[in-house]
C-alpha positions in Angstrom: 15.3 -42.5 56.0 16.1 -40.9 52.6 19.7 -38.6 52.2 19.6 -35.1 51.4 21.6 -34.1 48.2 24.4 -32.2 49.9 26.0 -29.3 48.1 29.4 -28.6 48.6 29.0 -24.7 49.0 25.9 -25.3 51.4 27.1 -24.8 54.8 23.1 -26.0 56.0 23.4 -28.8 54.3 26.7 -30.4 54.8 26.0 -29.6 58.7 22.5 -31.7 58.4 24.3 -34.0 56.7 27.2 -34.4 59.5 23.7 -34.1 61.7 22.2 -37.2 60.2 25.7 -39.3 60.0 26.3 -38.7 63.8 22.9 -39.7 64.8 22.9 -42.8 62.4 23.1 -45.5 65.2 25.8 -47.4 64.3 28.1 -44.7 64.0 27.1 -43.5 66.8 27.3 -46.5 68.9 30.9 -46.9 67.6 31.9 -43.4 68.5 30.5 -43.5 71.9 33.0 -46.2 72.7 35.3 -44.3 72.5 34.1 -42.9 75.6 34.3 -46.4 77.0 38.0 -47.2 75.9 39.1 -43.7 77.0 37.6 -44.7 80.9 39.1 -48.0 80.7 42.7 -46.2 79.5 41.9 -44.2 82.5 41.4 -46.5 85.0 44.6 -48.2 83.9 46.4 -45.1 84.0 44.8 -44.5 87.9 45.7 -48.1 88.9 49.4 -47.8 87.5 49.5 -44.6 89.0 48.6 -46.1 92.5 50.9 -49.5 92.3 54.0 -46.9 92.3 52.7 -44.8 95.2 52.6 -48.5 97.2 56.0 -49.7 95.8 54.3 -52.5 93.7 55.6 -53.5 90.5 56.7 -51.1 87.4 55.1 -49.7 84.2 54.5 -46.1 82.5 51.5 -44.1 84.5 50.9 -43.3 81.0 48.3 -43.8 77.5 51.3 -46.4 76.7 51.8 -48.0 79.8 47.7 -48.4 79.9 47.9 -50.1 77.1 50.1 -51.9 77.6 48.7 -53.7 80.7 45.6 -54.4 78.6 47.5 -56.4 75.9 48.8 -58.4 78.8 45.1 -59.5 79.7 43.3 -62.2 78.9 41.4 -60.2 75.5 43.2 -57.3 75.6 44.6 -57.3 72.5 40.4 -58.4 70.9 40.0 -55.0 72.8 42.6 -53.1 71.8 41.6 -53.8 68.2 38.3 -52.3 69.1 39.7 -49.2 70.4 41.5 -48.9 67.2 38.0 -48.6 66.1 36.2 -46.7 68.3 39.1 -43.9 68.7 38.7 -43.3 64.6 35.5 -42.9 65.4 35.3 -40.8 68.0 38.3 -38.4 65.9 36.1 -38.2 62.9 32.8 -37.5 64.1 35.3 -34.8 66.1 36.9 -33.5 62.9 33.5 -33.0 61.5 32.5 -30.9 64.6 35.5 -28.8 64.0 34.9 -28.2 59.9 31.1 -28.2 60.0 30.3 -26.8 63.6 28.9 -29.1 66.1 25.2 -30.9 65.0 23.5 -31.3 68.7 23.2 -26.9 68.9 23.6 -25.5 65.4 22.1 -22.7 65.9 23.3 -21.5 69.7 25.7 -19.1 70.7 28.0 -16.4 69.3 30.0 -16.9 66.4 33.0 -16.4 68.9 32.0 -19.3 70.8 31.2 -21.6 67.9 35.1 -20.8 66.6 36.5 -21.5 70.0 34.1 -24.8 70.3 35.8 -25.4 67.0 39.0 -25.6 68.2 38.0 -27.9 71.1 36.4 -30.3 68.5 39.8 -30.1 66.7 42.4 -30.9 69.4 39.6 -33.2 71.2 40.1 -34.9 66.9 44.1 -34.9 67.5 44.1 -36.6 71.5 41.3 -39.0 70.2 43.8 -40.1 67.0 46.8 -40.4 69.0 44.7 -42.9 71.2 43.8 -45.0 67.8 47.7 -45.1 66.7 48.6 -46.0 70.2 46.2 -48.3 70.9 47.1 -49.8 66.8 50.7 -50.3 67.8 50.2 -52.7 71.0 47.5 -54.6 69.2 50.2 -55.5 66.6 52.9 -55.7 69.8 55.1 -52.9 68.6 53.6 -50.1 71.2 55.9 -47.6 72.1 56.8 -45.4 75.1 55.1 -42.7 75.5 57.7 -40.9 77.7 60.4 -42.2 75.6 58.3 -40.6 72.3 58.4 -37.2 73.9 61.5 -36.9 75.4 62.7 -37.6 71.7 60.6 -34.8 70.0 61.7 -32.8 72.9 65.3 -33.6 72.2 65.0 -33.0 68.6 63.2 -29.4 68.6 65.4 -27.8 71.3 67.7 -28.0 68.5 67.0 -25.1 67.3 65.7 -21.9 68.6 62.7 -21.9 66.2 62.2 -25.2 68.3 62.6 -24.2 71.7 60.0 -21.4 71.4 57.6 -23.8 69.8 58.3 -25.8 73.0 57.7 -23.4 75.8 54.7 -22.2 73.6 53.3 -25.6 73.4 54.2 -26.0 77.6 51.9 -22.7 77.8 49.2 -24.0 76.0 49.2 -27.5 77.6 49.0 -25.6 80.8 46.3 -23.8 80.0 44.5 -26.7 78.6 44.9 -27.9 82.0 43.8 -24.6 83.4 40.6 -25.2 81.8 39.8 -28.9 82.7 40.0 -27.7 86.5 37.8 -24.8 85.7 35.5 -27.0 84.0 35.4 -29.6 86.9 34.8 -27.0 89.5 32.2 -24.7 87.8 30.5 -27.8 86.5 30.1 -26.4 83.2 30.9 -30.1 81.6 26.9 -30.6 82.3 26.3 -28.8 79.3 28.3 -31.4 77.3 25.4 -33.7 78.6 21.4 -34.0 77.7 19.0 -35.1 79.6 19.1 -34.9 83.6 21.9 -36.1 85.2 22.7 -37.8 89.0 24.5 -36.3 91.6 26.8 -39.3 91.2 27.8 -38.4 87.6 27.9 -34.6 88.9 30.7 -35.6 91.4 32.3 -37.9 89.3 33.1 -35.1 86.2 33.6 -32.7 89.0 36.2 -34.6 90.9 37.7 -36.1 87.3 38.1 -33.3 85.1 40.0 -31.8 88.5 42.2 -34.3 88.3 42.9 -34.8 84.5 43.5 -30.9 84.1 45.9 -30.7 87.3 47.6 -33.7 85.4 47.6 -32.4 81.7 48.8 -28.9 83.6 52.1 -30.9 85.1 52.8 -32.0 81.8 52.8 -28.6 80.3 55.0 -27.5 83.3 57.4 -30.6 82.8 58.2 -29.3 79.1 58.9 -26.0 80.3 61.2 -27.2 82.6 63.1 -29.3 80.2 63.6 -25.9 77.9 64.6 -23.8 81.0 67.2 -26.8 82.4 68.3 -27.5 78.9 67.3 -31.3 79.7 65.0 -33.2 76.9 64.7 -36.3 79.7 62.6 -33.8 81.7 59.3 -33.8 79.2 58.3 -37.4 80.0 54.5 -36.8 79.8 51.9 -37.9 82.3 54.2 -41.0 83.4 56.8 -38.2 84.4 54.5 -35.9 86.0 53.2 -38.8 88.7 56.7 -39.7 89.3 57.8 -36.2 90.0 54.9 -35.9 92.4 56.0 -39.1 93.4 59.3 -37.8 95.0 57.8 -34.8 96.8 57.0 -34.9 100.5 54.4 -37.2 101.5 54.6 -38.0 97.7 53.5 -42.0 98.3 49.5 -39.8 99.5 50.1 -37.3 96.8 50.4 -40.2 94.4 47.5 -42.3 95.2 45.4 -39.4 95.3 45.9 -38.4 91.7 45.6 -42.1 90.7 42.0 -41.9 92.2 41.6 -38.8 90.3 42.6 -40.2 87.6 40.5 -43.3 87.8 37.3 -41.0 88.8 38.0 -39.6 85.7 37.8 -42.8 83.7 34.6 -43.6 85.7 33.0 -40.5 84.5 34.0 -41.3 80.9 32.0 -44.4 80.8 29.0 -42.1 81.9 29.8 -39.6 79.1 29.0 -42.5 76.4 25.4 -42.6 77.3 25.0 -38.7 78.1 27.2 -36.9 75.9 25.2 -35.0 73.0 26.2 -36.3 69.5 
């Protein structure tokens, strides 16, 4: 198929251009596992998640502690490498939504809503890249704690005062990130990520998953707040924090393995977003 000649002060045809790229089917292949190594992530996340709740072994319910578990298989690493390449993938063709506007619906909805879809295309670009550098370092073996990352950044901002807004800002937003995966999950308004017709089984799955993540992503937000108010960086220690705090609560062992199933929904409904997600 012959390119267009795209002009840089042509908003049409740099979007057609980002259009024709995303639909190109290598790239797009590519990009859509990202969807895959995100539900396997997931799933590992869920699992570690679960093994605590039953007294079974250690590990970070965590991206790092995933990963983690899948280096130690037998072709993890092989797959690690291709997560590396999916996840830049996936953040590109996300960074492109957020400069260019997305290329499945260029022409739908206010200009309000294509801003804040904008914004989601950006941060979506961000989560995606900090999966690729994660998943980069255990392929080499020199992953890092993910808990043990944050509670260092955490440490090192309250420092300051400038700092410790940012922080409780940042806990606000991640809350409200959260806030908005559960409303997604429950109104169902992920279907109109998708195209084409979709099961009831998929339908559960992203209702019961994006419940699950956003309650998740929402304890995080809290857990950083908490460390401001307390005065205690080892308080921020991300998802793998978050599952053991719910961990110790009443009847926390149930409370647990409930948000590991969530969690591992979640990653079950990822795999179904790589064939029905629009691109």
């Amino acid at each position: 198929m012959p390119h267009n000649t795209v002009s840089p002060s042509s908003y049409d045809n740099s979007s057609s251009t980002v259009a024709k790229v995303a639909q190109n089917s290598i790239f797009e292949r590519l990009a859509r596992a990202g969807f895959v190594m995100s539900g396997i992530v997931h799933l590992f996340i869920g699992y570690i998640a679960i093994r605590l709740a039953l007294g079974g072994g250690g590990g970070s319910a965590d991206q790092s502690g995933a990963m983690a578990e899948l280096a130690a298989k037998p072709g993890g690493v092989l797959a690690l490498w291709i997560g590396v390449v999916a996840f830049s993938l996936m953040a590109l063709w996300r960074l492109a939504e957020a400069a260019l506007g997305s290329s499945s619906e260029p022409d739908s909805g206010s200009k309000k809503s294509e801003a804040v879809d904008r914004v989601k295309a950006f941060s979506l670009a961000v989560v995606y890249l900090g999966f690729a550098i994660s998943a980069f370092g255990f392929a080499r073996g020199a992953g890092k704690s993910s808990s043990e990352q944050s509670t260092g950044i955490t440490a090192a901002m309250m420092r300051s005062s400038v700092g410790t807004i940012a922080l409780v800002a940042a806990g606000l937003v991640i809350i409200a990130i959260g806030g908005y995966h559960v409303y997604k999950g429950a109104t169902q308004s992920f279907l109109e990520d998708l195209h084409g017709s979709t099961s009831k089984l998929v339908r559960r799955l992203g209702t019961v998953g994006y419940i699950a993540k956003g309650l998740a992503v929402a304890a995080i937000g809290l857990l950083v707040i908490l460390a401001v108010v307390r005065s205690d960086p080892s308080e921020a220690t991300g998802l793998d924090g978050a599952f053991k705090t719910l961990g110790a609560q009443p009847f926390g062992a149930t409370l647990l393995i409930a948000a590991g199933l969530g969690i591992i929904t979640y990653g079950l409904y990822s795999f179904a977003m790589a064939r029905y997600t629009k691109m």
